[in-house]
C-alpha positions in Angstrom: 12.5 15.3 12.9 10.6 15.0 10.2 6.3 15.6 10.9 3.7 14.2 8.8 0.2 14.5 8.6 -2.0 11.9 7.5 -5.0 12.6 5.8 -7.5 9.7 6.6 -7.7 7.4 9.3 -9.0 4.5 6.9 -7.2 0.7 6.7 -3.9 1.7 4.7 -3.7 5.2 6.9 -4.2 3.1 10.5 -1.7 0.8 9.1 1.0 3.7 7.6 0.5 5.2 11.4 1.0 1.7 13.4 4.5 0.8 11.2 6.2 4.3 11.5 5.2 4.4 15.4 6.2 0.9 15.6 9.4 1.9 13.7 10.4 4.2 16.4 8.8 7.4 15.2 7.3 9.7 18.1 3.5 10.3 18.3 4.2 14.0 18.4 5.4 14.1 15.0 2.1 12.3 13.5 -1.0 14.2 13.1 -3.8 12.6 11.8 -7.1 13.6 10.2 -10.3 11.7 10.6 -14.1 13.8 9.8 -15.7 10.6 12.0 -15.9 11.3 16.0 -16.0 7.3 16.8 -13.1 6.5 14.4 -10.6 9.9 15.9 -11.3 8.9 19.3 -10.4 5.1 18.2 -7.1 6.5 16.5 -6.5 8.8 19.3 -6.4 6.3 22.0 -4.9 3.6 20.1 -2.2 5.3 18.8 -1.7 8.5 21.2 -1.1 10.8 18.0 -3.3 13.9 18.0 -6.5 13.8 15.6 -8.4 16.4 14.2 -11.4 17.0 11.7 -9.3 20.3 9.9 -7.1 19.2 7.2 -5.8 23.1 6.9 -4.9 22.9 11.1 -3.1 19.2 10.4 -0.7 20.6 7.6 0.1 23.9 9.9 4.1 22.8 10.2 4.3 19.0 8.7 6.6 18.3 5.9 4.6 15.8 4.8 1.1 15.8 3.7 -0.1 12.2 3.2 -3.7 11.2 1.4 -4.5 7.9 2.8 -8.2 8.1 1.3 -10.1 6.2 -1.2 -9.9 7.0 -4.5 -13.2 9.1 -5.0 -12.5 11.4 -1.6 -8.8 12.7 -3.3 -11.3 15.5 -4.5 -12.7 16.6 -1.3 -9.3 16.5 0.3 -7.5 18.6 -2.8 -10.5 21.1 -2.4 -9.6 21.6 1.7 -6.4 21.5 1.4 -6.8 24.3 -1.7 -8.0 26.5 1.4 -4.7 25.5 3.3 -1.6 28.0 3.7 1.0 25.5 2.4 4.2 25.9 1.6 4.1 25.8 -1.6 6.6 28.2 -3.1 9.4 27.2 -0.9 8.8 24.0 -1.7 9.4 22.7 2.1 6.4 20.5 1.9 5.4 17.3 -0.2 2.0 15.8 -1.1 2.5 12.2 -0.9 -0.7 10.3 -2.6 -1.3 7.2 -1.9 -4.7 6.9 -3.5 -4.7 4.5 -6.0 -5.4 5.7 -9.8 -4.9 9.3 -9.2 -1.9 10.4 -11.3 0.6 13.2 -9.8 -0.5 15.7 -12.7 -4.1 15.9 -11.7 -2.8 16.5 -7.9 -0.5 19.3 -9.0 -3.0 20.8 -11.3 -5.0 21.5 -7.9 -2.1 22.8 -5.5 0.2 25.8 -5.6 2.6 26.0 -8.7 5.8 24.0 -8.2 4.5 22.2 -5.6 5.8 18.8 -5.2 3.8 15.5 -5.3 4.9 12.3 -5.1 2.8 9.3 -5.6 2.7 5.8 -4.2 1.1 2.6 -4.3 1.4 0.9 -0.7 -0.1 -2.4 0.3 -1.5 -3.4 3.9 1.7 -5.3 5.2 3.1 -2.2 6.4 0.9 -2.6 9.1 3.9 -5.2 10.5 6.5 -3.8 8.9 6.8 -6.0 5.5 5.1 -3.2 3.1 5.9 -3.0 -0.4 5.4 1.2 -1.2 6.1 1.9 -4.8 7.2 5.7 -5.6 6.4 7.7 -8.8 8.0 11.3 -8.2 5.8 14.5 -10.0 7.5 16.9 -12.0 8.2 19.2 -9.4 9.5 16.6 -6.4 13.0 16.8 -5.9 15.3 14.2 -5.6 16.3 15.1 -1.7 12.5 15.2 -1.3 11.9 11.9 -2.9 14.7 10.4 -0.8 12.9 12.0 2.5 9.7 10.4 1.4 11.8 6.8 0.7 13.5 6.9 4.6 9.9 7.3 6.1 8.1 4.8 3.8 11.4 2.6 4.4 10.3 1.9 8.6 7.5 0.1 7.5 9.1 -2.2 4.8 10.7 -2.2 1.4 10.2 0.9 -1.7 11.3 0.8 -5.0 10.8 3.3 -7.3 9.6 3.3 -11.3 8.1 5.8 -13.9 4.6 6.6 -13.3 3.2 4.8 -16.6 4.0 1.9 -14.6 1.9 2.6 -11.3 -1.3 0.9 -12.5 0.6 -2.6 -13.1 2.2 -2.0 -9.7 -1.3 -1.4 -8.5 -2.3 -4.6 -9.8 0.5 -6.7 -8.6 1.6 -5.4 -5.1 -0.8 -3.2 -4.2 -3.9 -5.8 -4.5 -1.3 -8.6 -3.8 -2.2 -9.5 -0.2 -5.2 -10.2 -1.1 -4.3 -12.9 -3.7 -2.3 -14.8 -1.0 -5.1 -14.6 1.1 -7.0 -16.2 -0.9 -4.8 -19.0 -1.8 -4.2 -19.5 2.3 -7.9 -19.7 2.3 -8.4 -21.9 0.0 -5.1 -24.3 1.3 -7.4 -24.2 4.5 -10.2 -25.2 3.1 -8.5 -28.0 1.3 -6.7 -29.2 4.2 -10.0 -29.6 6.7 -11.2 -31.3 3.4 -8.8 -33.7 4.0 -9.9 -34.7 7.0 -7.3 -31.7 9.8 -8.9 -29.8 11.9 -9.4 -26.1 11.4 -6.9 -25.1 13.6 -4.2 -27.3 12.4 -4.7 -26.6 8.9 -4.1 -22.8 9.4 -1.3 -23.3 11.3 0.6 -25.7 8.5 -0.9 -23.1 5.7 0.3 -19.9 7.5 3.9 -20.8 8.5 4.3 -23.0 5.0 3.3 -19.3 3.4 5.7 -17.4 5.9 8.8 -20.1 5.7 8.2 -20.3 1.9 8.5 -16.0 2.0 11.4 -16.1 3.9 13.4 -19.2 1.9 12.8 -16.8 -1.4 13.7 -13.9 0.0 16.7 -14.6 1.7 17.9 -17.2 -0.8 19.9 -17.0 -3.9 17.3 -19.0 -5.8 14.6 -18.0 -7.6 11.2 -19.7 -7.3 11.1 -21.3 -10.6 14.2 -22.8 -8.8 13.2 -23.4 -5.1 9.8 -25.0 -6.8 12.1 -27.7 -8.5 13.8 -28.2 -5.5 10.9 -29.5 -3.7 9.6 -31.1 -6.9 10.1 -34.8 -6.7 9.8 -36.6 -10.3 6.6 -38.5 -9.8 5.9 -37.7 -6.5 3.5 -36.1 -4.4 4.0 -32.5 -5.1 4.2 -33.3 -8.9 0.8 -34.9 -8.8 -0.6 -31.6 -7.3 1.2 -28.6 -9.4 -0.3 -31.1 -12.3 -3.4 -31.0 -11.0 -2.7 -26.7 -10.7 -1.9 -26.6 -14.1 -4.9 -28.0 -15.4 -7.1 -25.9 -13.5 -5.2 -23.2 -15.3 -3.2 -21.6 -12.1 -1.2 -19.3 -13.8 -3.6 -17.9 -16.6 -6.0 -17.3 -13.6 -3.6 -15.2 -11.9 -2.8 -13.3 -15.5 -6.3 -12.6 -16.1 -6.5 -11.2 -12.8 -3.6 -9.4 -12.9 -4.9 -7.8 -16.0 -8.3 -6.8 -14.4 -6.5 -5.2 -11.0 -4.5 -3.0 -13.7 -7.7 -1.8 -15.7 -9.9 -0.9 -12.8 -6.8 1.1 -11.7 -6.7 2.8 -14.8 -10.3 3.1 -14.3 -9.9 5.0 -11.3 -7.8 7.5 -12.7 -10.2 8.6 -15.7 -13.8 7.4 -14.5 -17.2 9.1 -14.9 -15.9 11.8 -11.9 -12.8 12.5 -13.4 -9.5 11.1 -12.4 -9.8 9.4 -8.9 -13.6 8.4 -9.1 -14.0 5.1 -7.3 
């Protein structure tokens, strides 16, 4: 069985631990790492994984080494685990990143030579299985080692895999991307007790509207240019409102957005602090 330690017991970490136990995955082969006594003993009883404040004793016999950590603590890990006896020159273990920003190069630049990285963009869904984790392999990472990393990202939803000039527009659209549709639930609320629905009946038409209209494009042959024209009546009600979307200007919103996720990921990879500054 494959053991990983995860470095960081922050929001994406918690929610990488929760999928793979939930996935089947024993506690025994999870270690994680968390410097905060209230947050480890929260872990540690939550999850029943054992927790420790030593990155150098968590890697002692994992294969995998995850960074779950912002952006601007990648340095402070590299540095510890720069102090760690890894396995370097057998190759046997892999640094798996998934700290938005920070390219593989600047992670291999810090660890044994040869030693292979691979980097991923995850989003919080994982948390209930539906992730989206995006894999960009160093030059090092084999392809038996990037298929390891791909079955244990796999038990907590989908991963696809593209060249790593891409990452920063995955960052932008799936790594940010629960967050938009948060938003637009939100705001669907909002409009819906506007029109007069309670609360509690506005955010339960919102939230299974958002999760039926998942599930109808994902398990259809259609496309959503195509499902939205199937629900589009000529002159009727839902007309009157993507009309009304339009002119608020819906979709250059979203590509002006789109564009600004992308550029503060970039941001993060080159900032004042060097690649990975927050």
């Amino acid at each position: 069985m494959t053991r990983i330690a995860v470095i960081g017991g922050g929001r994406i970490g918690e929610a990488l631990i929760a999928g793979l136990l939930e996935s089947g995955r024993a506690s025994k082969d999870l270690v994680v790492v968390e410097t905060h006594a209230d947050r480890a003993e929260q872990l540690a009883g939550r999850f029943g994984t054992r927790v420790t404040d030593s990155v150098e004793d968590a890697v002692v016999g994992a294969d995998l080494l995850v960074i779950a950590v912002k952006p601007g603590d990648v340095d402070a890990v590299l540095t510890q685990l720069g102090k760690a006896e890894l396995n370097g020159g057998d190759q046997d273990q892999v640094l798996v990143s998934l700290a938005a920003g920070v390219p593989t190069a600047r992670l291999e630049a810090k660890l044994p030579a040869g030693f292979p990285v691979v980097r991923v963009m995850p989003n919080t869904p994982m948390l209930v299985g539906q992730g989206m984790s995006v894999l960009a392999p160093g030059r090092y990472a084999r392809p038996e080692q990037l298929a390891l990393v791909t079955e244990v990202l796999s038990a907590v939803g989908q991963v696809a895999t593209v060249a790593e000039s891409q990452m920063d527009a995955v960052t932008a659209v799936s790594g940010s991307g629960p967050a938009y549709f948060f938003l637009v639930v939100e705001a669907l609320i909002d409009a819906g007790v506007g029109l007069g629905l309670s609360h509690e009946v506005a955010t339960q038409l919102v939230v299974q509207t958002m999760i039926g209209s998942a599930a109808l494009l994902d398990e259809s042959e259609q496309s959503a240019v195509e499902l939205r024209a199937a629900v589009t009546s000529p002159a009727g009600t839902t007309a009157a409102a993507l009309r009304e979307l339009e002119r608020g200007g819906v979709r250059s919103a979203f590509l002006e957005a789109l564009h600004a996720a992308k550029q503060r990921a970039a941001e993060q990879g080159v900032g004042e602090s060097g690649p990975g500054a927050s």
